[in-house]
Every structure is written in C-alpha cells, then in structure tokens.
N, C-alpha and C positions, 0 to 999 in steps of 0.2 A: 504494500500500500504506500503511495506517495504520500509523505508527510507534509503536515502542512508549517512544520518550525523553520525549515529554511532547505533550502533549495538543491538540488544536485551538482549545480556551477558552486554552490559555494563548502559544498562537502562530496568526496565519491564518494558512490558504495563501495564495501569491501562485495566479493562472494562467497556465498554460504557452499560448503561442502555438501548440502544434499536440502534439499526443501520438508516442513515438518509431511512427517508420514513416508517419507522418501529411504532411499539406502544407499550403500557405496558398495559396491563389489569387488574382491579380489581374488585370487589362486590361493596367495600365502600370507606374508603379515602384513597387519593393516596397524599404523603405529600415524599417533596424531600426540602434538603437543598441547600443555594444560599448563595457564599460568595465571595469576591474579597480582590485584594492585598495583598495578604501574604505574599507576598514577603519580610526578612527583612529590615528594615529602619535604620536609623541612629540615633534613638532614641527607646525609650522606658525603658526599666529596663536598669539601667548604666551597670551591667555585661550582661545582654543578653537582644539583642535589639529585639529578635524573642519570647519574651516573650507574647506580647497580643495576636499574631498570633496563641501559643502554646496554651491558654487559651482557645482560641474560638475551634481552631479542637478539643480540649479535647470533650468541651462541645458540638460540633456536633457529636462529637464518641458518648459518653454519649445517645444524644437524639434518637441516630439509633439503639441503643439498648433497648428501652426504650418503653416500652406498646404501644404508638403511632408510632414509629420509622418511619425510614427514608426508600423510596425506594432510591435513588441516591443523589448523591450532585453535582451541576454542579457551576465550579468554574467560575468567571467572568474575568479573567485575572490577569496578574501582579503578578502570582506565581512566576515566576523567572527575575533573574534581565537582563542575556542574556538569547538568546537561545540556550545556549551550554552545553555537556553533565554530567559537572559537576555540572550545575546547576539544570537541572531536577534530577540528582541524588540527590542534595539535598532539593528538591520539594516533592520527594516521601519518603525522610526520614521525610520530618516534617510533613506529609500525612498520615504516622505507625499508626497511632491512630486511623485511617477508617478501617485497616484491607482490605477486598477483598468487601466495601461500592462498588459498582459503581457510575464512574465518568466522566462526559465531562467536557471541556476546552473550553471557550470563548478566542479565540487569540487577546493579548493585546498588549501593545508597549514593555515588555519584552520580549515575546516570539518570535515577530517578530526580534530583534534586534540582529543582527549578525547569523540569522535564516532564511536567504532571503525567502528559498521557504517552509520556517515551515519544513524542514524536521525531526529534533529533537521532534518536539509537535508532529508531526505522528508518530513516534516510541512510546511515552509514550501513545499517544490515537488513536490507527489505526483503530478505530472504528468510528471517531467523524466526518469524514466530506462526504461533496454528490460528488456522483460521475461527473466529469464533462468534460469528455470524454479525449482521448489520453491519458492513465492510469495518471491522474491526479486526483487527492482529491483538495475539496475545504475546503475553512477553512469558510465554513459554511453549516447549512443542521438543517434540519426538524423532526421531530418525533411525533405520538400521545400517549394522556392520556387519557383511558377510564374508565373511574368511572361509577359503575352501569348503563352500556351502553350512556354513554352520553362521549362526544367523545372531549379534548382541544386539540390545535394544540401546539407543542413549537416550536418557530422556535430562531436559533442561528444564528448570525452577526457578520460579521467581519468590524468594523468600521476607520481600517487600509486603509484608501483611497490610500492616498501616497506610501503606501508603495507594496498595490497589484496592481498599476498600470493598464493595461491593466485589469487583472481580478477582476476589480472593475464592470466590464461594464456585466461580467459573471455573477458575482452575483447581481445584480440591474436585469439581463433577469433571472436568478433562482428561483426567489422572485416570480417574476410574475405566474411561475409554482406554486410554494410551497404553494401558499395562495388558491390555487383551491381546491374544495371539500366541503363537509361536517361537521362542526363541530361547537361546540358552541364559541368558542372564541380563540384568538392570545395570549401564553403568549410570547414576545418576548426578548430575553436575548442578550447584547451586552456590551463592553468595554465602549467603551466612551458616553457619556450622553449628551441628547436634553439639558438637565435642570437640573442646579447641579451650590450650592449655597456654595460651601466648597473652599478651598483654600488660598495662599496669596493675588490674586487676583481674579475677575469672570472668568471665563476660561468653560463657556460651549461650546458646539456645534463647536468641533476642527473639521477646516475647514469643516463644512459645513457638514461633512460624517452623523450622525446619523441623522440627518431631511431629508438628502438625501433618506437613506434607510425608514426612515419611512411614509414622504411622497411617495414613490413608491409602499408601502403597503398601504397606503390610497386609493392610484389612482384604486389599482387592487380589494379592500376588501372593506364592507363599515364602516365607522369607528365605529360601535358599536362592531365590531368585533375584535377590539383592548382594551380588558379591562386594562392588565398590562404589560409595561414595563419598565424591570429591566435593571442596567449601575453598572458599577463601577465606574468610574470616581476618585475623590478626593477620599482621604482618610476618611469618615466621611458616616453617614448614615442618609439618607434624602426621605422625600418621598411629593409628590407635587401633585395636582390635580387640577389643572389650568383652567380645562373645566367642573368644576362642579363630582358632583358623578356619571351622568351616562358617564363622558367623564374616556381618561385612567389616571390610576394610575403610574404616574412616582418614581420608587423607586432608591435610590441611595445606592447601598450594596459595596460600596468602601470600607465600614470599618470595614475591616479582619483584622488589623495590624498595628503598626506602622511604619512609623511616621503618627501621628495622624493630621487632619489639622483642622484648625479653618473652622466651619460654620456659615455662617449666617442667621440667621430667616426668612427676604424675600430682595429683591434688582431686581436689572432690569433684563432683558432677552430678549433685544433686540438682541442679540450674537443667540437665539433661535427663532428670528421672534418673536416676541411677543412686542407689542407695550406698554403693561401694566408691571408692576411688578411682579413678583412670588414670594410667600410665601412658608414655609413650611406647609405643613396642618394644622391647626390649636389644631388638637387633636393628634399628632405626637408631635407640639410644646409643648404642654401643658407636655404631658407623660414624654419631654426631659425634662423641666422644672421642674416636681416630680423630676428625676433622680439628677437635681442640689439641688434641697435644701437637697436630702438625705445626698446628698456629706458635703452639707455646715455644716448639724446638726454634720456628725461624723468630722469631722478637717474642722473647717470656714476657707472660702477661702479668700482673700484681699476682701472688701469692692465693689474696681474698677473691679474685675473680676463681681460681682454679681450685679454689676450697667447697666453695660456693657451688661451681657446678657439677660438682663431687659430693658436694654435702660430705665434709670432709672437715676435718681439723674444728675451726670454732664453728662450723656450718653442723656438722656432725648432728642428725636427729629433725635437723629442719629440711625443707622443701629444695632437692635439687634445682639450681637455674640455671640456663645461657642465658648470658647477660648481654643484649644485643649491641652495647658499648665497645666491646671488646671481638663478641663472635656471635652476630648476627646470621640466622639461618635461612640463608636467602638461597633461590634458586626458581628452576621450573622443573616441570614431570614429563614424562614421555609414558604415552599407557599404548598398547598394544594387546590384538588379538592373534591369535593364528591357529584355526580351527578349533576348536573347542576348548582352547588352554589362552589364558588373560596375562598379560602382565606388565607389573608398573615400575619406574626408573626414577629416581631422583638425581638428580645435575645437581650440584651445591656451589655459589660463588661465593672463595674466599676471600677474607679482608684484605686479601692481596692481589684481588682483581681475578686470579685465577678460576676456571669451571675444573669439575672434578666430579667423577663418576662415585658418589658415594653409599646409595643404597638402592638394591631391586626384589620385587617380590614377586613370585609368580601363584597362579591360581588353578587349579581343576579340580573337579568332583570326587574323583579318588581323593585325592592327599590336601584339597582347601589351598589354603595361603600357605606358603614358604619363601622365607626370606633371605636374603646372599648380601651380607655385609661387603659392600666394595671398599677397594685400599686405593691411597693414591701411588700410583709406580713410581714417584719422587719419593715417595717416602720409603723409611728402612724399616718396614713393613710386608707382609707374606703377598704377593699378588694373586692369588685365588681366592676365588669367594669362598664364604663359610655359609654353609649351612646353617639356618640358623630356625627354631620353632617360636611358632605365636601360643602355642597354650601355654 
C-alpha cells in the first residue's frame, strides 16, 4: 500500500524477501541475517556514535557475499529513532553496505513513534505486512522456508500493544490463521522480548504484549512447534533456554549498536511468569566468557570489572554482569535451515572493532538444541567447537 507520510522520491523501498503468505525455495541451506537496534546511540566511538552499528552491517554485507551468503536480513526494530522521513533516509544510508540484500522490518518503538499508522515503514517496506482488509496492511505477517522440500514457517510481530490499540485484537485473531498448515516449525521474530537479562534495570515482558502473542501461539500450535524465538529488546545479545533443549530457544539480537547495555548472566523472570530464575545458556555464557579474557589478555581491564563478571572475589554470591563499559555484547545472528535441521550463529564485535565467530546452536527433533562454543583462532585457545548441553 502506498503511504500517504511521504513519498517514494523522497525515501526507496527496500524489497521484501517473499510477500506475507509467500515462500523462498531452495535445494540446500537457506541462511538469512537477524539484527536489531541500529539505531544511533549516544555512545560508542566519541566522534561517531554509529560506529559498532557501521561494523556489524559491514560484516553482514561481507557475509552475503561470501560462499555461504545470505538470502535476506530481517531487521528487528529500532532502526530509526522516529518514524519520520529523515530518519528512514538515514536508515537506508547506513543500510548502503547491503546493496539491493532483501529486507523486512520488525516495527519497534522507533518506528512506531510519531508514525501513528506506520505509514513511513510502509513506504521503505511495502512489501512486509498481511493484508487485513479495508486497504489496510498490518505491521505483521507470515512467510515460508523450504529447504530441500521441508517447509519452516517465519512468522513477524508487532509487540506495540499500546500503541496499535484496537488492532492489537486483529492481530492476536491473524495469529490464529497464520499458525495453520503444514510445516516443521515456528521461527518467530519480534521487538520486545519474553526474557531478556540486559539493561539498567530487569525490564522484560513490557506490558505483558510478547507472552500475550506467544501464549496465543501456544493455545493454537503445539508447542514443539515453536523451536526459536528471536526479540531485540536491550541492547546486548542473549540467548536462554528455560524449558530445556527440546523446549524454544529464546534469543536476544538487541545488539546491532550502541549504546551498549550491561547484561546479566541469570536473575529473576517473574516480569515473564516464571516462578524460577533465568540464566543465560550456559555455553552462550561460557563462549561470552572466552570473549572476556580475550579482551583482558590484549589491554587488562580493572580487576572489579573481571570480578564482577565472574561474581568472583568481592562480587562472590551477587548477580554475575558484563559491564557494557568495558565488554559490550554487541553483534548480529545468522539463522539457517537445511532440511529439517535449524541452526543459529552468533558474530560478536569486539571493543576492538574486530567480528569473531563466537557461539552456534543447532536444532532437530531427535537431539533438540545443541550448542558449539566457538574460539577465536587468534586466540591461545582449542579451535574446535565443544559440545556443549542446554538441560
């Protein structure tokens, strides 16, 4: 639908990898890139605060060029800081580095934000939401992946309660259609996060909206058919698995940019219904944990910083952190299908500018989630992944 915020001369469209209800077909693997918040912050490099943001698209241009490459990259939100036309123009200038990559939009609290009825995010992606009748687009919608005939669902969210009012209630009855059919599994992509351990405070599960939507996927699907899903949330990259390996894989790809926020290793999640504590994965934690001593061998960091994220020495008994000051958990994901078997990839950008292959998980029916702590080969460390269990 042509938006009526502003003009095609004065923003392109990007294109969408497949139209809602549409599919991508392949022989073998089908691997697309996942990032959020790129929006700049008010930190990072003292002369250019859009520096880690520039970093990470580099290195997702990079990897779409690249023998395995990327079919699409779908952004998680918090690309722009309103939704006005100056700002998606500068969206798709720090975007130059994808080239004509195809792209969808998860609608976040930027883009909603002086964007009442998204019509700006429809002009840059007129392709990305379901139709829902009275020439209206939703800022949410469905698509499949079929890897040597075997068939995943993506389905995208808009976790804007508040803000789409009435058509909150549209898409909770669109859900219920969308989940029908045939296919091996839900990958589900959305803004705000069930479970998400970053911040200056806990701040998961904002009002209620993302357990809403994913409880209404439970009630209609059964839940084996929810392997992963992905959130932006906080700034920081987090991934959790609360229900064991054959339960889903909660990922947190908030951390496209600065400013970078402290995470913490595990803490409560009552804010998510959960009456126990959530961790980070344990071999997520570990992989983060290589990444810090790398850091410490090239410039050592205060003593307190390394205590702290060890819950170690005067930390001892209190709440493990990365302190995003010192080792901010920035990067993007690479999720991939290849016939009936899933798997997800973390790229981590060190405070030294550097990308580095630091954690990957894969998925199937038989054996669930299994995880492979990556090393970096500069470091004097084992270059084989490790095996590593989610229960």
């Amino acid at each position: 639908m042509m938006a009526l915020g502003c003009s095609q001369k004065q923003i392109a469209p990007r294109t969408a990898p497949a139209v809602d209800g549409g599919s991508i077909a392949i022989d073998s693997t089908l691997s697309f890139g996942v990032v959020g918040n790129t929006v700049p912050g008010s930190v990072g490099s003292v002369t250019n605060p859009d520096l880690p943001s520039t970093s990470i698209i580099a290195d997702i241009a990079h990897a779409a060029k690249s023998d395995a490459g990327l079919g699409f990259v779908l952004h998680l939100g918090d690309g722009v800081r309103v939704g006005k036309p100056i700002e998606w123009n500068r969206f798709q200038r720090q975007m130059q580095p994808l080239g004509d990559l195809p792209m969808m939009m998860v609608a976040g609290d930027g883009e909603a934000r002086l964007d009442a009825r998204y019509q700006n995010l429809e002009t840059v992606f007129p392709d990305g939401g379901a139709e829902i009748g009275f020439n209206r687009v939703g800022s949410w919608s469905h698509f499949d992946l079929v890897s040597a005939g075997i068939t995943w669902r993506v389905m995208i969210l808009d976790t804007g309660k508040a803000h789409l009012g009435s058509r909150w209630n549209e898409q909770l009855n669109w859900i219920k259609r969308a989940v029908q059919g045939e296919y091996q599994g839900l990958l589900v992509f959305m803004h705000d996060p069930v479970i998400d351990l970053a911040g200056p405070e806990l701040d998961m599960n904002p009002n209620g909206a993302p357990f809403e939507l994913i409880e209404q996927i439970e009630e209609t699907t059964a839940m084996a058919k929810l392997p992963l899903l992905v959130s932006a949330g906080h700034h920081a990259s987090q991934i959790f698995m609360p229900d064991g390996r054959f339960g889903t894989m909660h990922v947190g790809a908030g951390g496209g940019g600065a400013p970078g926020e402290d995470l913490r290793r595990w803490g409560p999640a009552d804010q998510a219904g959960r009456n126990e504590d959530v961790q980070l994965t344990p071999g997520f934690d570990l992989a983060l944990m290589d990444g810090l001593t790398e850091v410490n061998s090239g410039t050592p960091l205060p003593q307190v910083v390394l205590d702290e994220a060890r819950a170690s020495g005067s930390f001892e008994g209190f709440t493990g952190m990365y302190r995003a000051e010192h080792y901010p958990v920035l990067g993007w994901w690479r999720i991939s299908v290849h016939g009936a078997g899933l798997g997800v990839s973390f790229r981590q950008l060190m405070p030294s500018g550097e990308m580095v292959d630091r954690f990957a998980a894969t998925f199937d029916e038989e054996h669930g989630w299994r995880g492979h702590r990556l090393t970096n080969p500069k470091a004097k460390q084992p270059a084989q992944p490790e095996d590593l269990e989610f229960d």
